[in-house]
N, CA, C, O and CB atoms as a CASP TS submission, in Angstrom:
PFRMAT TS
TARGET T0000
AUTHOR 0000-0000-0000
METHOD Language model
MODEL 1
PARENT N/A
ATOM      1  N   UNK     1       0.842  -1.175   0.000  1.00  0.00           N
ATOM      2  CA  UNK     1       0.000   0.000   0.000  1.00  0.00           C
ATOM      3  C   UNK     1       0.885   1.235   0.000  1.00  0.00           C
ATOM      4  O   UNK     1       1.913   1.290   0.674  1.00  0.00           O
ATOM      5  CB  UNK     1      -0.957   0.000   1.211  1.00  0.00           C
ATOM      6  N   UNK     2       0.419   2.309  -0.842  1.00  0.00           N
ATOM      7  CA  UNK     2       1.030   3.355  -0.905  1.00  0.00           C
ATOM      8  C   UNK     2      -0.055   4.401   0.157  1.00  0.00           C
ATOM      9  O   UNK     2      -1.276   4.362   0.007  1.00  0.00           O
ATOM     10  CB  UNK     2       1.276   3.723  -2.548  1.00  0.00           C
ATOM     11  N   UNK     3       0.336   4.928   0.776  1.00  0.00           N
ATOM     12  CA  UNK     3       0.083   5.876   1.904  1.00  0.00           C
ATOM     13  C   UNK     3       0.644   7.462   1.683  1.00  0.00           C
ATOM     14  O   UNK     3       1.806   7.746   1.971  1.00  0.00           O
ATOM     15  CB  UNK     3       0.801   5.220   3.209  1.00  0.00           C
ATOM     16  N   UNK     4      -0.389   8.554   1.091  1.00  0.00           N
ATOM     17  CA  UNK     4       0.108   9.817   0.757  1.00  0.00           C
ATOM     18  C   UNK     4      -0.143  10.806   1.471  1.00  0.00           C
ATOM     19  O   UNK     4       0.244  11.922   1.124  1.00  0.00           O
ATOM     20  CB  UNK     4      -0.191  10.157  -0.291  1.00  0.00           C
ATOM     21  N   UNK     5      -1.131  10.527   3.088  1.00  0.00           N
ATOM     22  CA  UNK     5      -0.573  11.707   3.916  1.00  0.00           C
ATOM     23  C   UNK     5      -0.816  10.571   5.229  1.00  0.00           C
ATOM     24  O   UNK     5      -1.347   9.461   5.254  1.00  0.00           O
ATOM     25  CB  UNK     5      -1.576  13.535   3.878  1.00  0.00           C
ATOM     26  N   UNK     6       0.059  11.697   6.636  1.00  0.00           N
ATOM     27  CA  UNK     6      -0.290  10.708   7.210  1.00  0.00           C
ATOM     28  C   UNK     6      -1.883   9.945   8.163  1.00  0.00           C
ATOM     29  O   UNK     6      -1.957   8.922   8.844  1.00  0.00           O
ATOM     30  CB  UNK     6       0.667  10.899   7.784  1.00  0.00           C
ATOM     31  N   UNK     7      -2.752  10.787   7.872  1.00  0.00           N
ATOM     32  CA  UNK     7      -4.128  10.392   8.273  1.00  0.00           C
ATOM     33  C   UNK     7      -4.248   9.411   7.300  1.00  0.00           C
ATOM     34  O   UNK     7      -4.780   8.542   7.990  1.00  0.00           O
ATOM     35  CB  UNK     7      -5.298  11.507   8.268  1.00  0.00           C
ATOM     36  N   UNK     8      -4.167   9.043   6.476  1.00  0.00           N
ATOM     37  CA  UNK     8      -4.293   7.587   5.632  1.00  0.00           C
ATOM     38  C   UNK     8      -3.763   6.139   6.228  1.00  0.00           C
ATOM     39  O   UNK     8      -4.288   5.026   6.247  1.00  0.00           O
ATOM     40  CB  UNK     8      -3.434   7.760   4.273  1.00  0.00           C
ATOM     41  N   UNK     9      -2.251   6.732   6.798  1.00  0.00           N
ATOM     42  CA  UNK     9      -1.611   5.398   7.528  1.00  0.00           C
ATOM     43  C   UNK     9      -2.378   5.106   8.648  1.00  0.00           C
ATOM     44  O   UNK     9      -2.604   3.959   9.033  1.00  0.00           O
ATOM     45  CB  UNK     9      -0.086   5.541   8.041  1.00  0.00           C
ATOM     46  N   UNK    10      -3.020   6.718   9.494  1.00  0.00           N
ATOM     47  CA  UNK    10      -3.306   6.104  10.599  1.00  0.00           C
ATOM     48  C   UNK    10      -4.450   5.445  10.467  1.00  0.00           C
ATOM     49  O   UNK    10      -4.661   4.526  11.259  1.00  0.00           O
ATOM     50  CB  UNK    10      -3.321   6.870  11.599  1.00  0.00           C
ATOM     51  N   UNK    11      -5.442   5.762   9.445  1.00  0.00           N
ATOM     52  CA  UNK    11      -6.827   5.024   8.802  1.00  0.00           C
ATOM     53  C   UNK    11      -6.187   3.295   8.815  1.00  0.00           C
ATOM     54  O   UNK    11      -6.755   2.433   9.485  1.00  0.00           O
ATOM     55  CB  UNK    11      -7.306   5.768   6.761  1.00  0.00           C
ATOM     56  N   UNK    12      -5.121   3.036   8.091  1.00  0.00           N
ATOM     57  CA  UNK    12      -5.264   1.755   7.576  1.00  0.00           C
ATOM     58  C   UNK    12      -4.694   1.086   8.745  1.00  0.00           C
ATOM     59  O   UNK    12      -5.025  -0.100   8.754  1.00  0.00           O
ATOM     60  CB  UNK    12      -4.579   1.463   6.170  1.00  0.00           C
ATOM     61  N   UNK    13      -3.727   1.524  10.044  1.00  0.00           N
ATOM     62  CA  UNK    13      -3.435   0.565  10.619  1.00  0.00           C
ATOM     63  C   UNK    13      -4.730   0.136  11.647  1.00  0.00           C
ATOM     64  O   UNK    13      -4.952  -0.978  12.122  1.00  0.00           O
ATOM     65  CB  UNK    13      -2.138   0.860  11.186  1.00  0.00           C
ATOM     66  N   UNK    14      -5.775   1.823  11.893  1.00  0.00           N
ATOM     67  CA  UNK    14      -7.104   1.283  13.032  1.00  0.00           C
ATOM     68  C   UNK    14      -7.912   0.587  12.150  1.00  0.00           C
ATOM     69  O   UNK    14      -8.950   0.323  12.757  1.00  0.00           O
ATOM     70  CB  UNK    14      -8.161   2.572  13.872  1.00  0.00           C
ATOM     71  N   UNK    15      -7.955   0.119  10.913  1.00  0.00           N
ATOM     72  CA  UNK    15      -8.682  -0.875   9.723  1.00  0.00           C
ATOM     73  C   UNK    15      -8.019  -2.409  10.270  1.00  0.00           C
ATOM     74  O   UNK    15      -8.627  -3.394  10.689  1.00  0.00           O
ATOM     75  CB  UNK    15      -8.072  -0.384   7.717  1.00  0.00           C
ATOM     76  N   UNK    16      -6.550  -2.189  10.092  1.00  0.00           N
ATOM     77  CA  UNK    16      -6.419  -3.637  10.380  1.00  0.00           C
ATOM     78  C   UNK    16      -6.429  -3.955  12.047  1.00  0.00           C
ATOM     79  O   UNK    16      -6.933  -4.971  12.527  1.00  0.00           O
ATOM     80  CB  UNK    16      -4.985  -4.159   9.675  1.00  0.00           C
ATOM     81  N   UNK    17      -5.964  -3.197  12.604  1.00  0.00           N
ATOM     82  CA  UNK    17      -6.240  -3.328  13.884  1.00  0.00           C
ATOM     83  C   UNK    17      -7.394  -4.358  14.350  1.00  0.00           C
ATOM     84  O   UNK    17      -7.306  -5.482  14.844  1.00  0.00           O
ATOM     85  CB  UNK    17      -6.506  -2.059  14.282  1.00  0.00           C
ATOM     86  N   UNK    18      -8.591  -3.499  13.986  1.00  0.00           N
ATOM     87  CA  UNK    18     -10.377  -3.766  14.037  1.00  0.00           C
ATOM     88  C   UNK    18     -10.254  -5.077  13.604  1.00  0.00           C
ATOM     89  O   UNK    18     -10.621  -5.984  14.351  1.00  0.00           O
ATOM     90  CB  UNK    18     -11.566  -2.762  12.917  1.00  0.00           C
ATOM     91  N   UNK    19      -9.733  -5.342  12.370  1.00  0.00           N
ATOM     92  CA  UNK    19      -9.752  -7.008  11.704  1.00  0.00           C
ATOM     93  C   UNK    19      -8.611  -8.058  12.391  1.00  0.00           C
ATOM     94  O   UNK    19      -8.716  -9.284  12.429  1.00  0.00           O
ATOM     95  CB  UNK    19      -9.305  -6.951   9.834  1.00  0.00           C
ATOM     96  N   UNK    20      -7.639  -7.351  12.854  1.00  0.00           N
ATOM     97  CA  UNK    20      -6.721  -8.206  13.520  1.00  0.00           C
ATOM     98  C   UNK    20      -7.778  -8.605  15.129  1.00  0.00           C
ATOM     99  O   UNK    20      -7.973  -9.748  15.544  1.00  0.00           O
ATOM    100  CB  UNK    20      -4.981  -7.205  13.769  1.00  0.00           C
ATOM    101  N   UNK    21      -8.090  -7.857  15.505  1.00  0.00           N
ATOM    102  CA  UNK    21      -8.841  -8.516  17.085  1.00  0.00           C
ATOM    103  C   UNK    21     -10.082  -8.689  16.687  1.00  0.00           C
ATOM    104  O   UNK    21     -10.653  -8.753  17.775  1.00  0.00           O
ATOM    105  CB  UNK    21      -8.910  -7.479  18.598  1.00  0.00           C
ATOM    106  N   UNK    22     -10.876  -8.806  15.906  1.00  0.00           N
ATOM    107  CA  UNK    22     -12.282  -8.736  15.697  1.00  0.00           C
ATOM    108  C   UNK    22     -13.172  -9.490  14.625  1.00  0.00           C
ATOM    109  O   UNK    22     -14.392  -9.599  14.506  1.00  0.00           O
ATOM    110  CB  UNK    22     -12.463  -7.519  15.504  1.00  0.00           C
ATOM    111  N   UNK    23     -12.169  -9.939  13.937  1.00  0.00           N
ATOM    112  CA  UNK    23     -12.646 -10.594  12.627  1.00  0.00           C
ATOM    113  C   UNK    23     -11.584 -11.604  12.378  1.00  0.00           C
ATOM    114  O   UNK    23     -11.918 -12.577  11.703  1.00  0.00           O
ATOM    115  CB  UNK    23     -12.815  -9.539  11.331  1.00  0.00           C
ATOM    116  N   UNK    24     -10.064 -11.522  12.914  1.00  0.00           N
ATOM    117  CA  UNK    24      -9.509 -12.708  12.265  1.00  0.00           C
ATOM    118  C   UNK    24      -9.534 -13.830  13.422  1.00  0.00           C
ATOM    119  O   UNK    24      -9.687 -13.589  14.619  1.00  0.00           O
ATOM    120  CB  UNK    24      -7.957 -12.411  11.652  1.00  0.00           C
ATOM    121  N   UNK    25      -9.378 -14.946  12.915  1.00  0.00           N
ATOM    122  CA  UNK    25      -9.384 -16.257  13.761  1.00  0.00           C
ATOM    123  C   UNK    25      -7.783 -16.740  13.898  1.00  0.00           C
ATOM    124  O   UNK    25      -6.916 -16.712  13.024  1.00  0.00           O
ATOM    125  CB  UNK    25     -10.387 -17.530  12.942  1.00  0.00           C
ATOM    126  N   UNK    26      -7.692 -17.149  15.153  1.00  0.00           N
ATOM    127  CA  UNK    26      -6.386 -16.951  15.219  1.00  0.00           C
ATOM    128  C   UNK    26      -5.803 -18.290  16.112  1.00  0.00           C
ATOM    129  O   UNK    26      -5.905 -18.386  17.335  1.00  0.00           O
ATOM    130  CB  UNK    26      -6.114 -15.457  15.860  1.00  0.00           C
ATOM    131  N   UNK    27      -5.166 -19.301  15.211  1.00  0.00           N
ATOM    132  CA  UNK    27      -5.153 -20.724  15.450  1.00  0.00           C
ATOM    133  C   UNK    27      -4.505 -20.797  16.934  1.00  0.00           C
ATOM    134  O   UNK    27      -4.800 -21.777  17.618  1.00  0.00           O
ATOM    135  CB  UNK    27      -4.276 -21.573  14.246  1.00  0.00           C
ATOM    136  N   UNK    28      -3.830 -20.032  17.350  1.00  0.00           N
ATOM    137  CA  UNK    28      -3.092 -20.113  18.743  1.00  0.00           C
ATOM    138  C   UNK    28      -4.342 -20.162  19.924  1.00  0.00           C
ATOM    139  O   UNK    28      -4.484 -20.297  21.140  1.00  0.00           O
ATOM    140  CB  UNK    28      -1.981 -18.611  18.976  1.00  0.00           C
ATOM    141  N   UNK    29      -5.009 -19.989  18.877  1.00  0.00           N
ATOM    142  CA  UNK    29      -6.168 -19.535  20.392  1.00  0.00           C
ATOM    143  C   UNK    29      -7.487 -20.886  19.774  1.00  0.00           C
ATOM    144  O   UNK    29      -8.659 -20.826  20.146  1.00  0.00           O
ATOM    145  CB  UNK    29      -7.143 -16.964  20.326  1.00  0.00           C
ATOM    146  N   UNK    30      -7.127 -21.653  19.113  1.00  0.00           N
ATOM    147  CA  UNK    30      -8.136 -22.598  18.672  1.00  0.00           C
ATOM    148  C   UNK    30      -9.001 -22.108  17.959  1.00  0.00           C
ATOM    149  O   UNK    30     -10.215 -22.270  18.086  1.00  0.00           O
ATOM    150  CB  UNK    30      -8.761 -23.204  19.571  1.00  0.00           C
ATOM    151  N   UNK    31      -8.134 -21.108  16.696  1.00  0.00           N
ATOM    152  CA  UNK    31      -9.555 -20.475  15.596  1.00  0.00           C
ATOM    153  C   UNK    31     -10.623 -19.547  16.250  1.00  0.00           C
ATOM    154  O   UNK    31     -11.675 -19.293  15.663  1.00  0.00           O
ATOM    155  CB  UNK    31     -10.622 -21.844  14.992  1.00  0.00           C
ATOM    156  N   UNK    32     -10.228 -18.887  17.877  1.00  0.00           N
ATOM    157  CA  UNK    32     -11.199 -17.953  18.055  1.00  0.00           C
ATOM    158  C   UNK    32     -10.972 -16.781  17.977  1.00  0.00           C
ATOM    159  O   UNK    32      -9.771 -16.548  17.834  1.00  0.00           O
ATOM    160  CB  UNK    32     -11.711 -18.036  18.985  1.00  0.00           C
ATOM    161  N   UNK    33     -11.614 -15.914  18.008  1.00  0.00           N
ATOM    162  CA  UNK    33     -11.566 -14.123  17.680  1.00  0.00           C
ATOM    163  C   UNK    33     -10.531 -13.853  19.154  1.00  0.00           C
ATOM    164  O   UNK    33     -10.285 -14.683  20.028  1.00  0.00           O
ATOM    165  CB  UNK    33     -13.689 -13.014  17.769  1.00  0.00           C
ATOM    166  N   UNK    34     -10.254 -13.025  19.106  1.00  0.00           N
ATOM    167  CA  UNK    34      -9.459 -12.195  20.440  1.00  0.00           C
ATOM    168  C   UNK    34     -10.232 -11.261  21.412  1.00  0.00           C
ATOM    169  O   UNK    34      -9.998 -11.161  22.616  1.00  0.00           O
ATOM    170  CB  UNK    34      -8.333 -11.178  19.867  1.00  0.00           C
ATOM    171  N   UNK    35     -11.736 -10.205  20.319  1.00  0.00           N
ATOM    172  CA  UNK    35     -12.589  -9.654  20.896  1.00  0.00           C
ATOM    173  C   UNK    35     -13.589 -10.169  19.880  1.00  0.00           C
ATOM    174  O   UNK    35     -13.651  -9.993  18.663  1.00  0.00           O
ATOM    175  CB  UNK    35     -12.379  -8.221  21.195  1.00  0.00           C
ATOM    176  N   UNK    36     -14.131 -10.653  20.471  1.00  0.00           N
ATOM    177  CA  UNK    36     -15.570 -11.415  19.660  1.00  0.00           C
ATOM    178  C   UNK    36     -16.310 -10.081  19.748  1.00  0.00           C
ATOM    179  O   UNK    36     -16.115  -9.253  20.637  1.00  0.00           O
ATOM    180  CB  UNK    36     -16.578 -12.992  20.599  1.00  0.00           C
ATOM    181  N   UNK    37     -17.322  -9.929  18.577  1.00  0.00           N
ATOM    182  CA  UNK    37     -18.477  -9.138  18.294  1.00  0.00           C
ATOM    183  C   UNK    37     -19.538  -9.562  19.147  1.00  0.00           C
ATOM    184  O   UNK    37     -19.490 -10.754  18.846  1.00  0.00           O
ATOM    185  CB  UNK    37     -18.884  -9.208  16.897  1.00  0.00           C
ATOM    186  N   UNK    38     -20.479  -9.489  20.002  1.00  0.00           N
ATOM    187  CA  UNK    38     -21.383 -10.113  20.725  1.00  0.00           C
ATOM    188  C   UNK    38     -22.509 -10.681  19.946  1.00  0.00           C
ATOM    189  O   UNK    38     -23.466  -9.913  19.846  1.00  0.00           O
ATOM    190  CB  UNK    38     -21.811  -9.276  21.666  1.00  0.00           C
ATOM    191  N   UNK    39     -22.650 -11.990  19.290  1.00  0.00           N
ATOM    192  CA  UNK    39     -23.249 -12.084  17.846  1.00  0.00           C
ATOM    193  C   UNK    39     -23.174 -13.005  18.069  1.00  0.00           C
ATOM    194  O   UNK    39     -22.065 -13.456  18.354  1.00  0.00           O
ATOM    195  CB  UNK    39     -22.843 -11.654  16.579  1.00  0.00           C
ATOM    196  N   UNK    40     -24.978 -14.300  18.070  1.00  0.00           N
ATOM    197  CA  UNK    40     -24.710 -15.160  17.954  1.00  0.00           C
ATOM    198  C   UNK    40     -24.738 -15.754  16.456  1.00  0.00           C
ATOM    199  O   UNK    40     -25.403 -15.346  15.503  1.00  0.00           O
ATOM    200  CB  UNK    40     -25.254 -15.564  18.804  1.00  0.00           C
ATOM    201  N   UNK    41     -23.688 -17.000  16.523  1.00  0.00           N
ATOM    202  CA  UNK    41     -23.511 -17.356  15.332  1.00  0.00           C
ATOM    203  C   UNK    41     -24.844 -18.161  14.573  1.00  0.00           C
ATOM    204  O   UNK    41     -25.133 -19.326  14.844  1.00  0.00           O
ATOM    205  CB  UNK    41     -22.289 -18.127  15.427  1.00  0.00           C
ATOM    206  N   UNK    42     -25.630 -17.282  13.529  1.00  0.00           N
ATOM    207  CA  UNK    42     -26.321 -17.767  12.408  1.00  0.00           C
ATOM    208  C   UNK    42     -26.111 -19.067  11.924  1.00  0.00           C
ATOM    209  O   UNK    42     -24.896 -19.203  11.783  1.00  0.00           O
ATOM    210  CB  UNK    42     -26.114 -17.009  11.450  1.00  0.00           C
ATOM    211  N   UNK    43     -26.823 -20.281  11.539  1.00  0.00           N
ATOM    212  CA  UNK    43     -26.972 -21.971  10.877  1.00  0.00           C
ATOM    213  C   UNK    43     -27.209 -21.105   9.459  1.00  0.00           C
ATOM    214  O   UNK    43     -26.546 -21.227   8.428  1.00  0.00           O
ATOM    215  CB  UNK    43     -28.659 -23.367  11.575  1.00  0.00           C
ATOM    216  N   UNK    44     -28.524 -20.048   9.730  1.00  0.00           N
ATOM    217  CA  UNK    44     -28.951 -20.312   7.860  1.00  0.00           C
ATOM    218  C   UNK    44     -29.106 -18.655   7.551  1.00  0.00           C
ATOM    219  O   UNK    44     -29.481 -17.838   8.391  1.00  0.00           O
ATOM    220  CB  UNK    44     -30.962 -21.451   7.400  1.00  0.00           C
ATOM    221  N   UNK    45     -28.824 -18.422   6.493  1.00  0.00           N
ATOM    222  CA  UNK    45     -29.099 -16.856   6.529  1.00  0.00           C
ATOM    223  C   UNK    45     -27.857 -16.676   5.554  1.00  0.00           C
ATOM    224  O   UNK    45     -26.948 -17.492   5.399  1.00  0.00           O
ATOM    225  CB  UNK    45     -29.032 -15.933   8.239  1.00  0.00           C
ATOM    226  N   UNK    46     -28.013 -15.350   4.878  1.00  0.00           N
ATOM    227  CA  UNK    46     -27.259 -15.139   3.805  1.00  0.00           C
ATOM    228  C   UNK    46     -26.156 -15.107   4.010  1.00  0.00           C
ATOM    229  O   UNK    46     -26.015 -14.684   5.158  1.00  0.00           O
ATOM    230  CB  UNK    46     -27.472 -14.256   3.207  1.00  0.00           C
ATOM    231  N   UNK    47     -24.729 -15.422   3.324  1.00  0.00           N
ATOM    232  CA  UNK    47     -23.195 -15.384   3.682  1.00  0.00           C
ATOM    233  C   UNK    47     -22.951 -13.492   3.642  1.00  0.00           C
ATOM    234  O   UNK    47     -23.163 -12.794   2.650  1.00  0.00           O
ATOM    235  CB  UNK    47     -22.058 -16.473   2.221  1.00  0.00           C
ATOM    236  N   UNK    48     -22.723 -13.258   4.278  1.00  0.00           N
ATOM    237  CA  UNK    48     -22.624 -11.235   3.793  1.00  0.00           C
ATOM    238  C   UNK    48     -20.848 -11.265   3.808  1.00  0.00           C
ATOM    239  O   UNK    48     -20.361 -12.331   4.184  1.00  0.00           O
ATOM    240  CB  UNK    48     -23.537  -9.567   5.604  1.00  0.00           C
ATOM    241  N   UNK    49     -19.915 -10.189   3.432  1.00  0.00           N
ATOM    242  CA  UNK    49     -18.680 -10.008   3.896  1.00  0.00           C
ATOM    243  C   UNK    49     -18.256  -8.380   4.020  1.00  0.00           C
ATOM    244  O   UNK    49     -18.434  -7.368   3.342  1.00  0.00           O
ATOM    245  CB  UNK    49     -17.781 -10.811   2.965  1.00  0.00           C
ATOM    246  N   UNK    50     -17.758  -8.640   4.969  1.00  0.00           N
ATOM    247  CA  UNK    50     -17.302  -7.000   5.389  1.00  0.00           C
ATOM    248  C   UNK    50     -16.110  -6.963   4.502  1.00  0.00           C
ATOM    249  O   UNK    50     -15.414  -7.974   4.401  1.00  0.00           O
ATOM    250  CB  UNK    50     -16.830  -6.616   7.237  1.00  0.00           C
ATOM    251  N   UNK    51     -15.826  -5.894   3.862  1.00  0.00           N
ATOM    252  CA  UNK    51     -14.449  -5.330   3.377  1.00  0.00           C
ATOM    253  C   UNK    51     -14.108  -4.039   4.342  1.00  0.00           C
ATOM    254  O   UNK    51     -14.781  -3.156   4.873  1.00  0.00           O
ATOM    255  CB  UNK    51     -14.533  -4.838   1.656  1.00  0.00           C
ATOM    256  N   UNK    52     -12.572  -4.423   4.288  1.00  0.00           N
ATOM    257  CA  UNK    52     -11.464  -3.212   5.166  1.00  0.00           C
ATOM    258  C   UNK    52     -10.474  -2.907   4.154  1.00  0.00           C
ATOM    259  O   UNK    52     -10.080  -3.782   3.383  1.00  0.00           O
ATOM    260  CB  UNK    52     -10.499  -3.849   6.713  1.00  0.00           C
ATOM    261  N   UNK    53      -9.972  -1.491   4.105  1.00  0.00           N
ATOM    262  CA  UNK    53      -8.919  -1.457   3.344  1.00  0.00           C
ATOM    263  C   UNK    53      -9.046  -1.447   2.028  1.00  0.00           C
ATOM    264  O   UNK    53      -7.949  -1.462   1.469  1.00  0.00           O
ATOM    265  CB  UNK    53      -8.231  -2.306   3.615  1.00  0.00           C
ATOM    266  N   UNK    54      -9.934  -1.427   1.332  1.00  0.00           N
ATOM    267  CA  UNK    54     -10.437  -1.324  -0.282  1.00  0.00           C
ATOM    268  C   UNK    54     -10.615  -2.914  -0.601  1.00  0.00           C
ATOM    269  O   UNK    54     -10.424  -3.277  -1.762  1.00  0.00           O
ATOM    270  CB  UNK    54      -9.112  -0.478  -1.504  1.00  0.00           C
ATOM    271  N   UNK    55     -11.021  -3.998   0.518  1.00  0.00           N
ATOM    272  CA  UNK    55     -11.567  -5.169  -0.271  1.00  0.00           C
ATOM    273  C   UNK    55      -9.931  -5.772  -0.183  1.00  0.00           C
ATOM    274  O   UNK    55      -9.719  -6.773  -0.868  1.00  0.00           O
ATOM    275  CB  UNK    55     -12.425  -4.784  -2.074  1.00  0.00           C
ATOM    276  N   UNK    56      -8.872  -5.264   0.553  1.00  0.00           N
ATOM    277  CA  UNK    56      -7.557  -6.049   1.143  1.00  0.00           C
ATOM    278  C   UNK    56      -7.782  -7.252   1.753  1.00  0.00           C
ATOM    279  O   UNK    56      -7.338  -8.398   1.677  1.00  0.00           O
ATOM    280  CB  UNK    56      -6.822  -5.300   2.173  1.00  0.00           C
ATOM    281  N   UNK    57      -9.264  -6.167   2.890  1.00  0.00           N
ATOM    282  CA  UNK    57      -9.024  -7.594   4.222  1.00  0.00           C
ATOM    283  C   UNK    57     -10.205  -7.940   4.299  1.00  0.00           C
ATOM    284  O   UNK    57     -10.894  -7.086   4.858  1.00  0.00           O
ATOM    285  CB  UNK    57      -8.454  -7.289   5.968  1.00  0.00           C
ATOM    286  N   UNK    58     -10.788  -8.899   3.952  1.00  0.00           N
ATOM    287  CA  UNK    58     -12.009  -9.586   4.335  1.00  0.00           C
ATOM    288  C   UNK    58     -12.792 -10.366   4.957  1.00  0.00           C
ATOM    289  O   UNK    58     -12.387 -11.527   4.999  1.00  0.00           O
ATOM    290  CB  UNK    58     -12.204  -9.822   3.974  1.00  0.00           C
ATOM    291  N   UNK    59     -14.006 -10.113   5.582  1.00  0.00           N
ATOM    292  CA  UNK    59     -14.752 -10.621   6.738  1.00  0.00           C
ATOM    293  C   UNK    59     -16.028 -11.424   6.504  1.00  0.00           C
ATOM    294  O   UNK    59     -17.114 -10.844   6.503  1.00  0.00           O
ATOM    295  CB  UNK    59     -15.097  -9.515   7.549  1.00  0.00           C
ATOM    296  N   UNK    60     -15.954 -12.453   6.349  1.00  0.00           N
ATOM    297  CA  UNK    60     -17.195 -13.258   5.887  1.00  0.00           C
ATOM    298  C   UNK    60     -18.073 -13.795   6.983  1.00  0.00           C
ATOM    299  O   UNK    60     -17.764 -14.891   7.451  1.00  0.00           O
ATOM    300  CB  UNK    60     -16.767 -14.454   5.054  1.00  0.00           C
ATOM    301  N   UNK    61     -19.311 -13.059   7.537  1.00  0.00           N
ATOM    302  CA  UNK    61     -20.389 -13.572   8.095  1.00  0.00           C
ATOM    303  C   UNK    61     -21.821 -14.246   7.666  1.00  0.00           C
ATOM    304  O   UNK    61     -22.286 -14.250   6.526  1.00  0.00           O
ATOM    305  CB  UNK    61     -20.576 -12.764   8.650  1.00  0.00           C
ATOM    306  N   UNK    62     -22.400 -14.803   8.818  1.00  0.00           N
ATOM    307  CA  UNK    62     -23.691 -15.028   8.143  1.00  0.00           C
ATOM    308  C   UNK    62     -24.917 -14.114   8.749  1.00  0.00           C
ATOM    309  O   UNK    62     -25.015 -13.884   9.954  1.00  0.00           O
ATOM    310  CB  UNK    62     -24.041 -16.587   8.279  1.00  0.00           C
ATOM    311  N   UNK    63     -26.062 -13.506   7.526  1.00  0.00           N
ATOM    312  CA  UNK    63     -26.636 -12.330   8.313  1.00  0.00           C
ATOM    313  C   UNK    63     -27.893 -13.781   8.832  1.00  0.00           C
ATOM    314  O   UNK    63     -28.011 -14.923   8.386  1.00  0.00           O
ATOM    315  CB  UNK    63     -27.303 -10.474   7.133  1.00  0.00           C
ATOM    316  N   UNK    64     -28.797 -12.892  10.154  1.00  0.00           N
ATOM    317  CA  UNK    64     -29.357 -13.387  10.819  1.00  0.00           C
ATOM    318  C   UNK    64     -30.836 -13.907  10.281  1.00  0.00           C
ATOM    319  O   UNK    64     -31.673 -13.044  10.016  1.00  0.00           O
ATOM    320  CB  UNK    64     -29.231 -12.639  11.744  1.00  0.00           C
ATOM    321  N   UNK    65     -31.176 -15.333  10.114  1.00  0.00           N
ATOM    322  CA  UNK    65     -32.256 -15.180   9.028  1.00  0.00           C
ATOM    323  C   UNK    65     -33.378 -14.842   9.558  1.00  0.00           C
ATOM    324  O   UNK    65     -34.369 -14.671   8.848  1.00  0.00           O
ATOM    325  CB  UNK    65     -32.525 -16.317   8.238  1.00  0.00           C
TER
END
């Protein structure tokens, strides 16, 4: 990523930040979040995905049917 002032860097590191504790699964911990969203997990209901970062980092949930 190219970064041209610095409010951009600080945008993209609180982007991954948010996805690093909040959205990624993280095998040290047995595939669980670090700060879980308070959300229970959906069986059936549409796949939705959050994009961070222009569609870099992606978050695939299921919405609530």
């Amino acid at each position: 990523m190219i970064f041209f002032a610095e409010d951009f860097l600080w945008n993209g590191i609180r982007e991954f930040i948010a996805h690093y504790h909040g959205e990624r699964n993280h095998q040290g911990l047995d595939n669980r979040l670090i700060a879980p969203i308070e959300r229970f997990a959906a069986k059936t209901g549409t796949i939705r995905r959050r994009q961070r970062l222009g569609g870099m980092l992606n978050y695939y949930y299921r919405d609530a049917a």
